[in-house]
C-alpha positions as CSV (number, residue, x, y, z in Angstrom):
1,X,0.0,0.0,0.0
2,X,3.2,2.2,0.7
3,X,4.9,1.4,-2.0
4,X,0.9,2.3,-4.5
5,X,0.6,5.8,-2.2
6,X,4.1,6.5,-3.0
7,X,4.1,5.8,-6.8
8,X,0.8,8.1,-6.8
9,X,2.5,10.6,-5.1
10,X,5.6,10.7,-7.4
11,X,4.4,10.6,-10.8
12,X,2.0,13.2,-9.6
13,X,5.5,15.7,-8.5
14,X,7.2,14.2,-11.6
15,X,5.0,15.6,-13.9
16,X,5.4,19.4,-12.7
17,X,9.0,19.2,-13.2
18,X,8.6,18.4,-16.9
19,X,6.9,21.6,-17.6
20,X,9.3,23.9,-16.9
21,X,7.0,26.9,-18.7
22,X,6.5,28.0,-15.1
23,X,10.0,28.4,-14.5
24,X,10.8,30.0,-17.8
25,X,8.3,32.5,-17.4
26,X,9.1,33.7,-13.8
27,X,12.8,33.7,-14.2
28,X,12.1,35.8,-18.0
29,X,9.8,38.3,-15.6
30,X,12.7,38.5,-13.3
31,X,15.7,39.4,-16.0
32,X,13.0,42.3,-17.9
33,X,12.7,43.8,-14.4
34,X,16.4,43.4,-13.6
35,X,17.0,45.1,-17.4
36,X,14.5,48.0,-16.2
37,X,15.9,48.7,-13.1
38,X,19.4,48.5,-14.7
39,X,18.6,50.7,-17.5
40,X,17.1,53.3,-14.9
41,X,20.1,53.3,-12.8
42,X,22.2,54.0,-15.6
43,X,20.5,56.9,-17.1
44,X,21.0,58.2,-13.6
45,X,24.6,57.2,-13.2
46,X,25.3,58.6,-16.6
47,X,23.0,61.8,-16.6
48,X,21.9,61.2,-19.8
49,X,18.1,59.0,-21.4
50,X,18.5,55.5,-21.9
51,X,16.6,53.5,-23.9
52,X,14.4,50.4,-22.6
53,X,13.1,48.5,-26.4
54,X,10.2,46.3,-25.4
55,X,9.1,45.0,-28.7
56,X,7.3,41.9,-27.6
57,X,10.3,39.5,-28.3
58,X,12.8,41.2,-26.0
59,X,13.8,43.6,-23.4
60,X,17.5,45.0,-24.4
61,X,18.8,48.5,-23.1
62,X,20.4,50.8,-26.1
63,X,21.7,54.7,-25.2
64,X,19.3,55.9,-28.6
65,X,15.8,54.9,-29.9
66,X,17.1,53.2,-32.6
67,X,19.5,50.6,-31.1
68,X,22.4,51.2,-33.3
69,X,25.4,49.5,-33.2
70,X,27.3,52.1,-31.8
71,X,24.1,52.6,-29.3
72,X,24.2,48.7,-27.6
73,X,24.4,48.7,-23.7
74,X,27.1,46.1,-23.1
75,X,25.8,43.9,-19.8
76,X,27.0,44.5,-16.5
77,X,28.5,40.9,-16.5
78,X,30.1,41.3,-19.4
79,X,26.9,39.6,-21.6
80,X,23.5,38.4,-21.8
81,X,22.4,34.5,-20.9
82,X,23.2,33.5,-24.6
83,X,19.8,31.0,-24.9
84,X,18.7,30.0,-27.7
85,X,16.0,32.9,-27.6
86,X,18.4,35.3,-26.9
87,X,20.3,34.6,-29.6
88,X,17.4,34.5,-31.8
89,X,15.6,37.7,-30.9
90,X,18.6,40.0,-30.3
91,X,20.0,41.1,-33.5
92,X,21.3,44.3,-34.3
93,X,22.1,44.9,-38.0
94,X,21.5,41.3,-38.7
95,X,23.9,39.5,-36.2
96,X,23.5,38.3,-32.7
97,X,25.7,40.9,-29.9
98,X,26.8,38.4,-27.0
99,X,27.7,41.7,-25.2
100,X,24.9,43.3,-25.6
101,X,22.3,44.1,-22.3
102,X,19.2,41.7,-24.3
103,X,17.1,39.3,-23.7
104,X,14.9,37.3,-25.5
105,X,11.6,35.9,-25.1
106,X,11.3,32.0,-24.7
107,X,8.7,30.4,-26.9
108,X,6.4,29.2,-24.4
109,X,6.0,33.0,-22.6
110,X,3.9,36.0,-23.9
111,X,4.3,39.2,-23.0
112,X,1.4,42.0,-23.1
113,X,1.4,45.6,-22.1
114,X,-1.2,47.8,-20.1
115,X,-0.7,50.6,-22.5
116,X,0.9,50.8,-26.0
117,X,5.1,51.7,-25.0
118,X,5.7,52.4,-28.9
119,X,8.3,49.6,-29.5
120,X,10.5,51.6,-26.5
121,X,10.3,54.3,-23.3
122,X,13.2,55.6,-21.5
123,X,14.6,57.2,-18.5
124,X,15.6,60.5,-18.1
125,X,18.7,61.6,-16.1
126,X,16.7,62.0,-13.0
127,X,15.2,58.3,-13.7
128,X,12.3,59.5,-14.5
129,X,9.9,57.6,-17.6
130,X,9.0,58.5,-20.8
131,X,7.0,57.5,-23.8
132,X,8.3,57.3,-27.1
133,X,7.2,60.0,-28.4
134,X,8.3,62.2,-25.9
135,X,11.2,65.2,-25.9
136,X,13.7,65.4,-23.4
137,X,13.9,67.3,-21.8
138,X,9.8,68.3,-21.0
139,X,7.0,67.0,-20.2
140,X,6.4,63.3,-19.9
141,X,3.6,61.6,-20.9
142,X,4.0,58.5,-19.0
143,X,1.4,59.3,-16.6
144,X,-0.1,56.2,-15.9
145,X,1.8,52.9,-14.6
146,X,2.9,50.4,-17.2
147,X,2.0,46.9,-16.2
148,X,3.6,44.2,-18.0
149,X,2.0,40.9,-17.5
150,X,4.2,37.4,-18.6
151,X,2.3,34.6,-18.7
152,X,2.8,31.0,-19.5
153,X,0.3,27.9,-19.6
154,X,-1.7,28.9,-15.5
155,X,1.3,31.3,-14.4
156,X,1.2,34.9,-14.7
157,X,4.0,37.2,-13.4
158,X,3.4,41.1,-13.5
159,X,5.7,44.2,-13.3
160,X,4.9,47.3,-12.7
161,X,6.7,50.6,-13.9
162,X,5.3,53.8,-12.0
163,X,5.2,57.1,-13.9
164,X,7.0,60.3,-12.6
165,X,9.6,58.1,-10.2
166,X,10.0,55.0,-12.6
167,X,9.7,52.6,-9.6
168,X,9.9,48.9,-10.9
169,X,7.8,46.4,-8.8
């Protein structure tokens, strides 16, 4: 009888490892927020806007709207994770930049926005958020939060990005 509860009990826990979309989508929530804050600090450490591209595939950090070669944030650690997704989905110019701060979007996760970004928003040198379309410096209008909502098979993750501070949650 042991040995039937315990067979129950373990293809049952076996099975949830399998599916690792659960994983995948928390820890892909947990590197775009880690970009965000990053790309924050920076614009404040450097006094000057820095770029945050959220085009549905990836998060990547770029000092100019257009992500230029000459415009890639290299990562802190000296490069990005280097999956398979990243690879795929973070090409400048046609080629994959190992150095650059990107990350891509696994399959299995999708990604949608509370309010249109554009393709991009960025901090000011005060850390402050903008919209694409805005001029720095003036008046921002990112003036309501920007939730971002990652969700795979039953999971949903969420961050938040408060206008006029830029807070990440």
């Amino acid at each position: 009888m042991v040995l039937v509860i315990m067979g129950i009990l373990g293809a049952i826990g076996v099975s949830r490892f399998w599916d690792n979309s659960i994983f995948q989508n928390r820890a892909y929530a947990d590197q775009a927020r880690s970009i965000i804050r990053y790309a924050q600090k920076l614009a404040i450490a450097q006094n000057r806007p820095i770029f945050v591209i959220t085009n549905g595939n990836s998060f990547a950090v770029c000092s100019g709207p257009g992500c230029a070669a000459n415009e890639l944030v290299t990562a802190p650690g000296g490069g990005n994770s280097g999956s398979a997704a990243t690879r795929a989905r973070c090409q400048s110019g046609g080629s994959y930049n190992a150095a650059w701060l990107c990350e891509g979007r696994p399959d299995n996760v999708n990604v949608a926005a509370s309010i249109d970004t554009g393709g991009f928003f960025y901090f000011d040198a005060f850390g402050r958020p903008y919209n694409a379309a805005d001029n720095t410096p003036g008046v921002s209008t990112f003036r309501q939060q920007l939730l971002l909502t990652f969700s795979s098979g039953g999971n949903n993750s969420q961050i938040i990005i408060w206008p006029e501070t830029g807070y990440v949650q």
